[in-house]
C-alpha positions as CSV (number, residue, x, y, z in Angstrom):
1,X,-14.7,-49.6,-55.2
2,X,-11.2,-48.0,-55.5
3,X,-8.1,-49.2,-56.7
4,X,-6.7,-49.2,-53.3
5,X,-9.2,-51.2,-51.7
6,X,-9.4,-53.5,-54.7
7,X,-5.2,-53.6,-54.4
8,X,-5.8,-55.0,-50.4
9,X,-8.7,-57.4,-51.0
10,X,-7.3,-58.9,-53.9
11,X,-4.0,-59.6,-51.1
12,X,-6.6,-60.8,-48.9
13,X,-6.5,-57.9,-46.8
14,X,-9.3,-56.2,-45.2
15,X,-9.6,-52.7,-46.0
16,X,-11.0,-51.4,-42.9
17,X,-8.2,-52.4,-41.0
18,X,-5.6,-50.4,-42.9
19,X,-5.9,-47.3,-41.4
20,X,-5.2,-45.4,-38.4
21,X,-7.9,-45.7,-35.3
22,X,-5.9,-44.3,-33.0
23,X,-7.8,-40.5,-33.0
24,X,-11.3,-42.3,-33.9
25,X,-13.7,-39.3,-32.7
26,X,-16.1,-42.2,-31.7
27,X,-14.1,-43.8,-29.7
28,X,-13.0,-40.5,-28.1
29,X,-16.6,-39.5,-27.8
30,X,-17.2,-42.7,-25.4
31,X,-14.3,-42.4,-23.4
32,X,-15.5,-38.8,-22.5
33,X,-19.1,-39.8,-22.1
34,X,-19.5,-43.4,-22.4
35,X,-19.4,-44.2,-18.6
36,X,-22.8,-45.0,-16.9
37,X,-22.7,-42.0,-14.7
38,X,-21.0,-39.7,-17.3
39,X,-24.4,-40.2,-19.2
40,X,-26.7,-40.2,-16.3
41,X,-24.9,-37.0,-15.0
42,X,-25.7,-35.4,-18.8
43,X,-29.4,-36.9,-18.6
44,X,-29.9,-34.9,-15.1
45,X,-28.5,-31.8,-16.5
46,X,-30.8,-31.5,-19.5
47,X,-33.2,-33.0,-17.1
48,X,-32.9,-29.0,-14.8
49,X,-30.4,-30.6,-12.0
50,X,-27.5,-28.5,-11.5
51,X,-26.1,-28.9,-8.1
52,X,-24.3,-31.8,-6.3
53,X,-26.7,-32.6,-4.0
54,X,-29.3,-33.1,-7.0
55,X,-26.8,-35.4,-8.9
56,X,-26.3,-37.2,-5.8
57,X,-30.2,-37.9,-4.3
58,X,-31.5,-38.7,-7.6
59,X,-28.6,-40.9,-9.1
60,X,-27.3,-42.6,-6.2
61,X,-24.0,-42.2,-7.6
62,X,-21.2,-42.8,-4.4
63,X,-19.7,-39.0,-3.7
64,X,-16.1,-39.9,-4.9
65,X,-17.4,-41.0,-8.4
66,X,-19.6,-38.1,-8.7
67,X,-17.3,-35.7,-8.2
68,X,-14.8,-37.4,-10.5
69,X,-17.5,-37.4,-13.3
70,X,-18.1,-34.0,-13.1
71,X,-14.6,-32.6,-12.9
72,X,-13.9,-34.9,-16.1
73,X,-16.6,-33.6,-17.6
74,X,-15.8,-30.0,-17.1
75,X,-12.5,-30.3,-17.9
76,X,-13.6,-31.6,-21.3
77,X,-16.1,-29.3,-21.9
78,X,-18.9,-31.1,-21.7
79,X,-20.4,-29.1,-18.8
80,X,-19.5,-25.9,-17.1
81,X,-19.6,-25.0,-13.5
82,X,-20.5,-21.6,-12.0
83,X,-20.5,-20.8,-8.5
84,X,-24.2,-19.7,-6.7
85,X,-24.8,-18.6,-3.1
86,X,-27.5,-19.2,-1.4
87,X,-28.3,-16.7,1.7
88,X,-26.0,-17.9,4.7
89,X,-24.4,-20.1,3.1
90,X,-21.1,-20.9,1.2
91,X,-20.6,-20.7,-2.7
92,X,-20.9,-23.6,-4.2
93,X,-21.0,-25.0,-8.0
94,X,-23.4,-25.8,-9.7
95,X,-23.2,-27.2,-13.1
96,X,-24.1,-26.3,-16.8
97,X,-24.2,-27.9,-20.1
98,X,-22.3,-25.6,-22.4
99,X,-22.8,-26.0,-26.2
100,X,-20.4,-28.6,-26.9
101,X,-22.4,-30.8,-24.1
102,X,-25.3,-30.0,-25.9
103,X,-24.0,-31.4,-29.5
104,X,-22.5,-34.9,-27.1
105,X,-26.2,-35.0,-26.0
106,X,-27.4,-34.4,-29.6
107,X,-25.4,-36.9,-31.1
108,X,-26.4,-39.4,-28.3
109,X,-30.2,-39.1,-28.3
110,X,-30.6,-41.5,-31.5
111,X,-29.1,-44.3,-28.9
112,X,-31.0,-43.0,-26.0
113,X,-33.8,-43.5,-28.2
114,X,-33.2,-46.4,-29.0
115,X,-32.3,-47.5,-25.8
116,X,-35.6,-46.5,-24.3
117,X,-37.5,-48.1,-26.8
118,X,-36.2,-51.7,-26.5
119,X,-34.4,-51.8,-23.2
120,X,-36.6,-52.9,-19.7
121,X,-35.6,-51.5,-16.7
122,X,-34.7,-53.9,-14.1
123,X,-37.2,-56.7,-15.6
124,X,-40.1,-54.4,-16.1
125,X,-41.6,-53.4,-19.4
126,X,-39.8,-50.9,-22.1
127,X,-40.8,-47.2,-20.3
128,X,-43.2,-45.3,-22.0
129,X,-43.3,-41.9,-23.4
130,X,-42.2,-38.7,-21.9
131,X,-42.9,-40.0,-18.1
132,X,-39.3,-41.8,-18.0
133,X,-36.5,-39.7,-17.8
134,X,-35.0,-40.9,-20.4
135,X,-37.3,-41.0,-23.1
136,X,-37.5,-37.4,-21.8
137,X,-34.1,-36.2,-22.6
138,X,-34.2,-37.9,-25.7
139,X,-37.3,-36.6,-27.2
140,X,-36.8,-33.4,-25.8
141,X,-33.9,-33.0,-27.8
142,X,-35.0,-33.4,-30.9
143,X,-37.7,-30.6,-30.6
């Protein structure tokens, strides 16, 4: 233990609370991707969905929400969005996880894990293996 610490416990003070949290990289790290759909949006993504429409039929996610999600997380980086056409139709976006998605997701997939493991799913048993999507993503990232 350090003098300084020693100093503020022997005041009665806790050490952990004398210091600035105000730029705490976790906390900044959840308030990019800590949202439910922020994560599901990431899991789809690393999951081969790129498009809207994908987000949209496989999430259930309400339009407005969706496309708030992904703006945000373009705008920070997370993902990237490059315009396709299809034949006869109009260009559109579709979205990719750019490497400092990929470190969010890599940082994440210890909770995911974790999450998998010991969490049911609307009162079922914990998923199993690589079948849910989330085990999925998680595992797959740590190949």
């Amino acid at each position: 233990m350090d003098a300084r610490t020693e100093a503020l416990q022997g005041a009665g003070m806790d050490p952990r609370l004398d210091r600035d949290a105000s730029n705490c990289s976790i906390a900044r790290t959840f308030e990019v991707v800590g949202e439910r759909w922020t994560i599901l949006i990431l899991r789809e993504v690393w999951c081969g969905s790129s498009r809207f429409s994908d987000f949209e039929r496989v999430l259930g996610c309400p339009r407005n929400l969706l496309a708030a999600r992904l703006r945000m997380s373009v705008e920070e980086g997370i993902l990237a969005a490059e315009t396709y056409k299809e034949p006869g139709s109009r260009s559109r976006p579709k979205y990719v996880i750019t490497p400092k998605g990929m470190e969010h997701q890599r940082r994440g997939s210890s909770r995911s894990v974790t999450g998998s493991a010991s969490l049911p799913t609307h009162g079922t048993q914990p998923p199993d293996g690589p079948n849910n999507r989330l085990t999925a993503w998680s595992w797959a990232s740590a190949a």
